[in-house]
N, C-alpha and C positions, 0 to 999 in steps of 0.2 A: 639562518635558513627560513625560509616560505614555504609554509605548509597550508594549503588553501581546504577547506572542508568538500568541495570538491571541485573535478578539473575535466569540466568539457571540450576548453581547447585540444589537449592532450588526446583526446578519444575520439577525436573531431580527423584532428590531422595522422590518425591513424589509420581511416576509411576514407579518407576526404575525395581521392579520385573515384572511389563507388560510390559514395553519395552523390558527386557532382553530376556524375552517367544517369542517375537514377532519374533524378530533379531533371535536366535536360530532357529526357526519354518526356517524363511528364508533361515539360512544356511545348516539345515537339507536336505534340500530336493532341495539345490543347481542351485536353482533358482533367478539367481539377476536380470535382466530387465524386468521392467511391473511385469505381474504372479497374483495372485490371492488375495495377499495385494495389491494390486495396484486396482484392479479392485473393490475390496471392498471398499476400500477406496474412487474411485470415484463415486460409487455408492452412498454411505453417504454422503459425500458432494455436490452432488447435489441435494439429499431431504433436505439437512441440507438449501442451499440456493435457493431452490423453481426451479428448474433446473431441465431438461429436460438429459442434457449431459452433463458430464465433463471428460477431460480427462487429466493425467496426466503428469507432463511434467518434465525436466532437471531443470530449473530455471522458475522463474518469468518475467525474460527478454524476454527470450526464447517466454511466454506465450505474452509477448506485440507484439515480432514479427509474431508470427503464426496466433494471432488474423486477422490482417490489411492483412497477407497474404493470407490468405484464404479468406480476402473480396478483393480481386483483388486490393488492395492499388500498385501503380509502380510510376516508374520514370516522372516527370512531374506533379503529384498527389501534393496535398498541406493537411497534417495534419493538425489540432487546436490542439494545449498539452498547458496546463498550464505551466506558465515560473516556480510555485513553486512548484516542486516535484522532488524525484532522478530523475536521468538523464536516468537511464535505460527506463521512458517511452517515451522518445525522440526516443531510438533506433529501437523500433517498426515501424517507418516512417523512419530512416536513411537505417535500413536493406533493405527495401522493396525500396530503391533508391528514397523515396518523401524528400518533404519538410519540416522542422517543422515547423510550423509557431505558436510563441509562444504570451499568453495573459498575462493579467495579475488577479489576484485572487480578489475574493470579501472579503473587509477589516473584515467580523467578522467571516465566514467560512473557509476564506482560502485558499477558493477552487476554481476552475476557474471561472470565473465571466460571466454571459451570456449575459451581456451587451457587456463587450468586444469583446467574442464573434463574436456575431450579426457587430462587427465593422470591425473583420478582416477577411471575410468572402471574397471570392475572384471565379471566375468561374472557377478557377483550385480547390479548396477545395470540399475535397471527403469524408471527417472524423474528426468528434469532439471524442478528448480523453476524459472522466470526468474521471477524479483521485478521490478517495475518502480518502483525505489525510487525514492522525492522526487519519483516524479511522472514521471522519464525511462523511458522502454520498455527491455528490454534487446536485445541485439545479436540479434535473435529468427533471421535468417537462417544467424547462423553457428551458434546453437545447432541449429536444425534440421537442419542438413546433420552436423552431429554427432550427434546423436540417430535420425535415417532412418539412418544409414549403418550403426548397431548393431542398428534394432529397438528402440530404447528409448522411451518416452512421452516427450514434452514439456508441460508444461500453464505457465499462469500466476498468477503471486502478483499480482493488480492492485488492491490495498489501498489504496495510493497514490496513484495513475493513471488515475480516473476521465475518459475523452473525452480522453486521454493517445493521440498517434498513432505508429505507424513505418511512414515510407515511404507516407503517406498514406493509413493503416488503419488504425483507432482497436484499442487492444488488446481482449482479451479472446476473440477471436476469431481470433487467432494461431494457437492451438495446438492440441490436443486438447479441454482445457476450462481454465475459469479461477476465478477464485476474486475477490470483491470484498469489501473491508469498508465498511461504514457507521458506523464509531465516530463520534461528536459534530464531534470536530475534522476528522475527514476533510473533501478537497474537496466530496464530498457526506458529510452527517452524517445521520446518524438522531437522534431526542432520544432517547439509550439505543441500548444495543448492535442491529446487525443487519448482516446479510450479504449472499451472492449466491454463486450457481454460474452460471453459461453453458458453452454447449457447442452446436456446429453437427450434433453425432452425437444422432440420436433414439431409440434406443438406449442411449444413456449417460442421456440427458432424464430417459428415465424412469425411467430406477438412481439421481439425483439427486431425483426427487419422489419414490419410493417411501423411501430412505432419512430425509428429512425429517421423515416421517409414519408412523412405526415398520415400514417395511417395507411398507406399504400404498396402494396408488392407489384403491381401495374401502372400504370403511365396513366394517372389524372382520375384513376379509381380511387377511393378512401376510402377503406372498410371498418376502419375504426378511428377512434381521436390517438391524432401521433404529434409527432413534433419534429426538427428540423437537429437530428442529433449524428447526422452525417462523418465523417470523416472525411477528410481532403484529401486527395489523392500525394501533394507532394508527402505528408505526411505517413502515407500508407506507402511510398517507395522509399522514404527515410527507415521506417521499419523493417520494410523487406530485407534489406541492407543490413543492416542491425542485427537480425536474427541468425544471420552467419559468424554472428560474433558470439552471442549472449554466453553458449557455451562456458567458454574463455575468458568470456568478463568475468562471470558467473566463481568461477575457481579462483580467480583473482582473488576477488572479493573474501571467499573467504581462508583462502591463505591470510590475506594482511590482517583476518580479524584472528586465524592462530598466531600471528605476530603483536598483535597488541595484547595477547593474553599470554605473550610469552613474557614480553621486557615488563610488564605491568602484575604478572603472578604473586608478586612480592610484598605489593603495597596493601598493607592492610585497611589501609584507608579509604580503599577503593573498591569497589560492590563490581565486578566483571560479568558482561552477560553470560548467562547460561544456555546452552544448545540442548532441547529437552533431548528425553530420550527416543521420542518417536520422530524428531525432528530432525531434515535438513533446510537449514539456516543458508540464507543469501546475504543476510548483512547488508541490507538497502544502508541499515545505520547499525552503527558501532554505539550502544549506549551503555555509559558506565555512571555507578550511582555514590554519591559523597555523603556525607557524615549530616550535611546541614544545607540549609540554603547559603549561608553566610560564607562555608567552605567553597560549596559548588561556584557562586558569583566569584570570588576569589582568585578561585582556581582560571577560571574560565579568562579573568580581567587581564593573569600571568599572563597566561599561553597567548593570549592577542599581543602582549606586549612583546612576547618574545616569536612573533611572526607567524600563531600555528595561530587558524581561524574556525570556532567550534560549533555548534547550535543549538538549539533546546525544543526537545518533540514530547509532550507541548505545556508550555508556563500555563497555561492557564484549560484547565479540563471541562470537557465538555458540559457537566452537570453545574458549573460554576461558571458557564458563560453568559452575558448580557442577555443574548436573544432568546436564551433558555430559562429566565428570570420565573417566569411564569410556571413553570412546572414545581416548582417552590424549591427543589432540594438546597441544602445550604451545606458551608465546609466544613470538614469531618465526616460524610456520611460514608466516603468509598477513600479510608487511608491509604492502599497501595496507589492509586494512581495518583493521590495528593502527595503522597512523598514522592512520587518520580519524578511529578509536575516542579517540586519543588528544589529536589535532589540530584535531578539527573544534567545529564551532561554527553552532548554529540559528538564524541571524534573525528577526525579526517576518514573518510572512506571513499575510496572510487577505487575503478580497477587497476590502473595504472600508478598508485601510490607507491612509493620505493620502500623498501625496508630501511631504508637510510632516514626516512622520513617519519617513519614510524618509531624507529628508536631514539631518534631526537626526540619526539611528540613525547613520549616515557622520559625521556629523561628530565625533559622541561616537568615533567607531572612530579618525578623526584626532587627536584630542585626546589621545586615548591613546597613539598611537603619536608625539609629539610632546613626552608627557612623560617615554619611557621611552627 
């Protein structure tokens, strides 16, 4: 059996005739930037996630730097980012010429830890990032009562965590403002790169469309320095489309991840993720954690030999990357995310995964550890 770590065909050919309406609609009428999918689009998704404004963007990147730019983040400013997440929520503070200054994760969420936090806090620090990585929200209560209590911004990385809840409020709407991607494989995906900002300040709204659209909300005005962080319209009708689904992916999603904690409860060799208690979990990724490196590589070499294909988010942590040399930190300083870096391991996850697929996936996990 093939077990692919994920399967856009499948999700493709499940919408294919509203997608194809959509993109046609788009080229009919010869409108590709922003336009009238795009705007529907952010319309929906911000009722979708309890939001005030959202507007449309090129990438997810894109959305981490217009976030911090439009909160006046600059040169000499000191971010908080978690050391374990992609790297593009680093560059929201690298673009704006601050600091990153990075923590490390709390061992059962993942997610940046607000103990650490509260440790590297400095009277240059202007902004705490919470990532809501794999899909889980982060500890959004304790970070804010750390954050009000300095006067510092909070915003969020919700990359991952699309209709992702804490405490009964879907994120993006937690903080200040937030930041979404629509990479392919995301829970929602765009065909090709795009993004999102939200924010319940209308004020900041408009610091977010004016910077999109080179500094301008009118036609060839420029009221401030922007940049070209647009959305493409077929892009913004691929989402529209989408959004009638997330729902439904959304439960998928995480039925097959009570499925891999069902056939997988057993093995003690196996670190299963944890669903906090104020959280609703989307399960962008299924991550489960081993004994060693040497297991984890192992383990990982099986399962490709035996047809299930897995990933790793991410070998190598952000306070431990090349470009980040200069800020001095070395290994050892943040253990939980160096053992995830080193330990962890990405399962098969898309909506459409079978439970046939996922119990082979477990059983190949048994077999392994049956021969070793």
């Amino acid at each position: 059996m093939k077990v692919p770590f994920v399967d856009l065909k499948t999700q493709y050919n499940s919408i294919k005739d509203e997608v194809r309406a959509a993109i046609d609609d788009v080229l009919e009428n010869t409108a590709y930037v922003l336009g009238r999918h795009v705007v529907n689009f952010e319309k929906e998704f911000a009722k979708m996630h309890g939001v005030k404004h959202c507007y449309g963007l090129s990438s997810g990147t894109d959305g981490n730097h217009s976030v911090l730019w439009a909160l006046g983040i600059a040169p000499g400013d000191e971010v908080i980012i978690p050391a374990n997440t992609f790297i593009a929520t680093a560059w929201g503070a690298t673009l704006c010429g601050a600091k990153p200054v990075f923590t490390d994760c709390h061992p059962e969420s993942y997610n940046i830890d607000p103990d650490k936090v509260e440790a590297a806090i400095t009277p240059r620090t202007k902004a705490i990032v919470a990532v809501h990585l794999y899909g889980q929200p982060a500890d959004i209560d304790r970070l804010k009562e750390i954050a009000d209590a300095r006067n510092i911004l909070l915003v969020e990385d919700c990359a991952q965590a699309h209709l992702s809840e804490y405490k009964g409020k879907r994120v993006g709407g937690l903080s200040t403002a937030s930041s979404f991607s629509f990479y392919p494989g995301k829970n929602l995906g765009a065909y090709g790169e795009a993004g999102a900002v939200c924010t319940n300040d209308d004020e900041l709204a408009l610091k977010f469309k004016m910077i999109r659209d080179h500094g301008s909300h009118e036609k060839y005005i420029h009221y401030s320095f922007g940049h070209n962080y647009r959305m493409e319209a077929i892009q913004g009708a691929v989402l529209e489309v989408k959004l009638n689904h997330i729902d439904k992916w959304t439960e998928k999603r995480r039925n097959a991840a009570k499925l891999y904690s069902k056939y997988l409860s057993d093995f003690s060799e196996v670190v299963l993720p944890v669903e906090m208690n104020y959280a609703k979990h989307v399960y962008h990724l299924y991550v489960i954690r081993l004994g060693s490196t040497d297991t984890r590589n192992k383990l990982q070499a099986f399962l490709s030999d035996n047809g299930i294909s897995t990933g790793l988010h991410y070998p190598v942590p952000l306070h431990v990357q090349p470009c980040f040399s200069a800020l001095g930190y070395r290994k050892g300083v943040m253990p939980v995310t160096e053992n995830l870096a080193e330990c962890g391991l990405s399962l098969p996850m898309f909506p459409d995964i079978t439970e046939e697929q996922i119990e082979y996936t477990a059983s190949i996990i048994k077999n392994f550890f049956n021969k070793n």
